[in-house]
N, C-alpha and C positions, 0 to 999 in steps of 0.2 A: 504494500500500500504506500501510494507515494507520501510526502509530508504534505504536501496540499490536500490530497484525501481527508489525512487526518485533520487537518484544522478544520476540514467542513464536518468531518465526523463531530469535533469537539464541540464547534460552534452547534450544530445540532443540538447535542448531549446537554448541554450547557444552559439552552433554550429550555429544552424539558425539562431539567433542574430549578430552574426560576422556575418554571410552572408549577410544578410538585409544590414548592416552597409557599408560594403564595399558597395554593390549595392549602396547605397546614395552617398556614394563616390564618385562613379566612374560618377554618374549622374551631381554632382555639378562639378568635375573636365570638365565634356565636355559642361558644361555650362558656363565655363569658357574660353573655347577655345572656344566656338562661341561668345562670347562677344569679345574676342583680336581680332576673326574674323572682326565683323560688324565695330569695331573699327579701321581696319587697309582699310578696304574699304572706310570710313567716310572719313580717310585720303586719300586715291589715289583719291576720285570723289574730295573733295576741292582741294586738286596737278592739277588736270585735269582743274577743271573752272580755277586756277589760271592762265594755261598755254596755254590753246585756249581763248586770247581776241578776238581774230575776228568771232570765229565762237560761240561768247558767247552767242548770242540771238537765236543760234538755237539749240541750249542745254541746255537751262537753265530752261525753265520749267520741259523735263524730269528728269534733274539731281535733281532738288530741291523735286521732285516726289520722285525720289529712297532717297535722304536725309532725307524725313519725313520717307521715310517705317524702313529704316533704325535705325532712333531714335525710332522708335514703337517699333521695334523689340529687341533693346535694354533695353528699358523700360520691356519688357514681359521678356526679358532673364533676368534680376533684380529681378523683380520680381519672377522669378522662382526657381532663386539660394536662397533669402530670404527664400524659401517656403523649399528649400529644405534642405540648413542650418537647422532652426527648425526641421526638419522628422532625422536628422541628427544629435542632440544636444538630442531628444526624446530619439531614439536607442541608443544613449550613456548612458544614466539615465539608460536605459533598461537593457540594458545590466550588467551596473556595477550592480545594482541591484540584476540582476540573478547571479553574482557573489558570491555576499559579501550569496547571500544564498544559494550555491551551498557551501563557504565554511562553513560556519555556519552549512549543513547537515553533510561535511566530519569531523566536529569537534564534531557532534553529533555521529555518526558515530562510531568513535575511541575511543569515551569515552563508548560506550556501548560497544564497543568491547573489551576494557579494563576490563570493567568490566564483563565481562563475562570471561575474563579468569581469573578473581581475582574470580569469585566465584568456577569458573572450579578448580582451586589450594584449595581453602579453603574445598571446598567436596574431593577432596582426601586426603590433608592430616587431615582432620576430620575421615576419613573413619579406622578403624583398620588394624592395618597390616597384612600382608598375612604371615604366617608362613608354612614352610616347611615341612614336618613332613620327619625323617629320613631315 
């Protein structure tokens, strides 16, 4: 595979790597917003028992039902954003990685290209010169 292959291969690989990355992004970003979610419900049910004393004993098993579902569920969205942080922190590694080699091939690259026209110069003016005849 030539080196220009590969840099198109890289640039590819590279392209898809930004995309994975956002995609984790965007995954931990809306697992964020269900967490402020569950967390602002936790608040309005505690507002709620605070604010019906009377009718406290006929809502309070199923409120404390929806409060454990609720801490469940925030434990699993914790746990998912950890999961996805790491998938997250991985494709950064990956990424930079295909980087610093994508530029390591452009630098390879350049130097053969250079020197290819250091030797393209050195065969012509090695070469005799062309004379005219009158």
């Amino acid at each position: 595979m030539s080196t220009q292959n590969r840099l198109r291969s890289l640039s590819r690989i590279l392209r898809v790597q930004d995309e994975l990355h956002r995609a984790e992004e965007r995954k931990l970003g809306l697992l964020k917003q269900r967490e402020a979610a569950l967390g602002e419900e936790r608040v309005e049910l505690l507002g709620a028992l605070d604010q019906h004393d009377k009718l406290y004993g006929a809502f309070i098993y199923p409120m404390a039902k929806r409060l454990r579902a609720i801490e469940e569920e925030e434990a699993n969205v914790k746990h998912n954003q950890e999961i996805v942080t790491g998938r997250l922190r991985e494709r950064a590694k990956q990424k930079k990685h295909t980087e610093r080699l994508q530029a390591s091939m452009r630098g390879a690259w350049s130097r053969a290209e250079e020197q290819r026209e250091l030797v393209d110069l050195i065969e012509r003016a090695a070469l005799p010169a062309k004379t005219s005849l009158p």
